[in-house]
C-alpha positions in Angstrom: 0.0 0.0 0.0 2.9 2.3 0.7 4.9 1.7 -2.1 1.3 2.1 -4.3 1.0 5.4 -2.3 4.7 6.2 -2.9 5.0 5.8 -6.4 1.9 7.8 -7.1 3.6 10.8 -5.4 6.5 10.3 -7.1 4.7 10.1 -10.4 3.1 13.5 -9.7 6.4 15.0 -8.3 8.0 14.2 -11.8 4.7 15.7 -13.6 5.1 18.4 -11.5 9.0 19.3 -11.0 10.8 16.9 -13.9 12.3 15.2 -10.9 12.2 11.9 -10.0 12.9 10.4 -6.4 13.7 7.8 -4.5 10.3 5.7 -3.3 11.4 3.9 0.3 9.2 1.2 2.0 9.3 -1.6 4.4 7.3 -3.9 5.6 8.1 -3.5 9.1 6.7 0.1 8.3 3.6 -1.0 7.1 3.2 -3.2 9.9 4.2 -0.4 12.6 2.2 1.9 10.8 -1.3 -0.2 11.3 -0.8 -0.3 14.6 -0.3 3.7 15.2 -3.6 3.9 16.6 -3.2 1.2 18.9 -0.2 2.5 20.0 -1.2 5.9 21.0 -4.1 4.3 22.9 -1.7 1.9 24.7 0.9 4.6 25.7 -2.1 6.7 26.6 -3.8 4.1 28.9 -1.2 1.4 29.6 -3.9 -1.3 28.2 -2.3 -3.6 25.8 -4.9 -4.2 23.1 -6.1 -7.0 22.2 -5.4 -9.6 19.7 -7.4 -10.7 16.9 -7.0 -14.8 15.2 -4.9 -14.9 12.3 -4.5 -17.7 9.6 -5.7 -18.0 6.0 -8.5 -19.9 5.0 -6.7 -22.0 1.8 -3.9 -22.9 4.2 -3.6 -25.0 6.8 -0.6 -23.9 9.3 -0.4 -20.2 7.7 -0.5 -18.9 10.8 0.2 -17.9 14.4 1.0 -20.4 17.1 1.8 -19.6 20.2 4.8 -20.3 21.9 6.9 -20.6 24.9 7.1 -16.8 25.1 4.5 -15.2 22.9 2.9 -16.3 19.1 5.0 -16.9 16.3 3.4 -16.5 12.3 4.2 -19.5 10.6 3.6 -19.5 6.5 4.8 -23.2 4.9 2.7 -22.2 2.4 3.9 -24.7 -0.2 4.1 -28.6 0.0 7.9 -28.3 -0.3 7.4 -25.6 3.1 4.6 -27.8 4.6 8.0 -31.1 4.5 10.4 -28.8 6.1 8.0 -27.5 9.1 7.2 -31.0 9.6 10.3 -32.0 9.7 11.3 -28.7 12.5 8.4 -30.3 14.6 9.8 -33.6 14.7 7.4 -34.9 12.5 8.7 -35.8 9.3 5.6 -38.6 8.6 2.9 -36.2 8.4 3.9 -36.2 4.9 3.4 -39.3 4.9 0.4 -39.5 6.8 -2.6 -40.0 4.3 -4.7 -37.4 6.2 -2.2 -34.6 5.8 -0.7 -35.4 2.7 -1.4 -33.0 0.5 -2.6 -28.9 1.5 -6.5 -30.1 0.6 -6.4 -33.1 2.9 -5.2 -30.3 5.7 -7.7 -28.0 4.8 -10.6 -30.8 6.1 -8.5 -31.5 9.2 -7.7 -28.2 10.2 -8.7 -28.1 13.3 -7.0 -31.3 14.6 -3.7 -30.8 12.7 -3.1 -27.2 14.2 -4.2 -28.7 17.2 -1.1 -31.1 16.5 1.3 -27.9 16.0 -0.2 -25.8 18.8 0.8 -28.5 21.2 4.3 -29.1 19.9 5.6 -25.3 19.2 3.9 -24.2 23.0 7.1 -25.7 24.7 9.6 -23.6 23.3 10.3 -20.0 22.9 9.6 -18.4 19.8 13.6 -17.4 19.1 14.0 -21.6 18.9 11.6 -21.8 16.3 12.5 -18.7 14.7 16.1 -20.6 14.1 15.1 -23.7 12.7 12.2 -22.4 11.0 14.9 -19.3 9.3 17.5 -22.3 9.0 15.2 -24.2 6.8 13.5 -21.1 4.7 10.7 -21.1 6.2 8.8 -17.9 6.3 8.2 -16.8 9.8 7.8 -13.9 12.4 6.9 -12.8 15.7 3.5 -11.2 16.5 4.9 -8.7 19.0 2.2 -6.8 21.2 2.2 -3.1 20.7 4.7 -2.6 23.6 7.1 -5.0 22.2 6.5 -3.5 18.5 7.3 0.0 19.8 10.2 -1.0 22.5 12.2 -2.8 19.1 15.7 -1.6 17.9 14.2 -1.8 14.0 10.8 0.5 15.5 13.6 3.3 17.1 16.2 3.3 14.1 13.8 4.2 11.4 13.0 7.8 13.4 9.0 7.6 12.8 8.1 6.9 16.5 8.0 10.1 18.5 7.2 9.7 22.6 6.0 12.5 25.0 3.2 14.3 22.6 0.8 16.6 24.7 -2.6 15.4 24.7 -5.5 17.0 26.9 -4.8 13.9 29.4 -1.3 12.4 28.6 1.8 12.1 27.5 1.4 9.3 24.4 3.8 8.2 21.5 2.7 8.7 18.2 4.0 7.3 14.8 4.3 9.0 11.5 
């Protein structure tokens, strides 16, 4: 949406001026972005908001599980992913296993095979997953509450978080 956003204004700039520019996203911008409401209403209030379900209807484990330490978005969104996650689990039959064979056959067991996941990935933090899953290319991320979104090294180094804005009752941080 950004970059959309981005490269419009840059079209009109040129249109406008003859120059072009440079058009700089992230996702991690994005991300911290969506949250800027949330954020001023947590460092306003000190209530952490709360979280909706994730997950993607035509895939089965394309989602969040939570962890030792917090939830963890997984995405083996590919048969070749949906081997090497098994395999992270410990679990190298399910690819065997006639039931979960294929991302269809998932798809009808949802329930029980996330249910299978959930139970495995709860014991350990998310940075263990996060290693084997990153090890093995498979796409993966923490889902960080807005305090742990704002406190992040990435959140202070790109400058658009700015704390201690007057409001008629508080001191909040806003995000640009």
């Amino acid at each position: 949406m950004w970059t959309v956003i981005g490269i419009l204004a840059a079209i009109a700039r040129r249109a406008t001026t003859g120059k072009g520019c440079v058009v700089d996203t992230s996702l991690f911008e994005t991300g911290l972005m969506w949250i800027s409401t949330h954020a001023a209403h947590f460092t306003a209030s000190g209530l952490v908001p709360e979280r909706l379900s994730s997950g993607y209807p035509s895939l089965v484990h394309y989602q969040a599980f939570d962890c030792a330490d917090g939830p963890l978005m997984v995405c083996p969104g590919t048969e070749r992913l949906f081997k090497k996650f098994a395999e992270i689990l410990g679990h190298p039959e399910w690819v065997d296993d006639t039931r979960f064979a294929t991302n269809k056959l998932r798809v009808l067991r949802r329930v029980e095979v996330n249910e299978m996941v959930a139970k495995i990935m709860i014991d350990r933090p998310r940075a263990y997953w996060q290693e084997k899953l990153d090890a093995l290319g498979v796409p993966n991320g923490p889902l960080n509450t807005v305090p742990e979104a704002l406190d992040l090294e990435q959140t202070a180094a790109l400058g658009r978080c700015f704390s201690h804005i007057a409001t008629i009752r508080a001191y909040i941080m806003a995000c640009q």
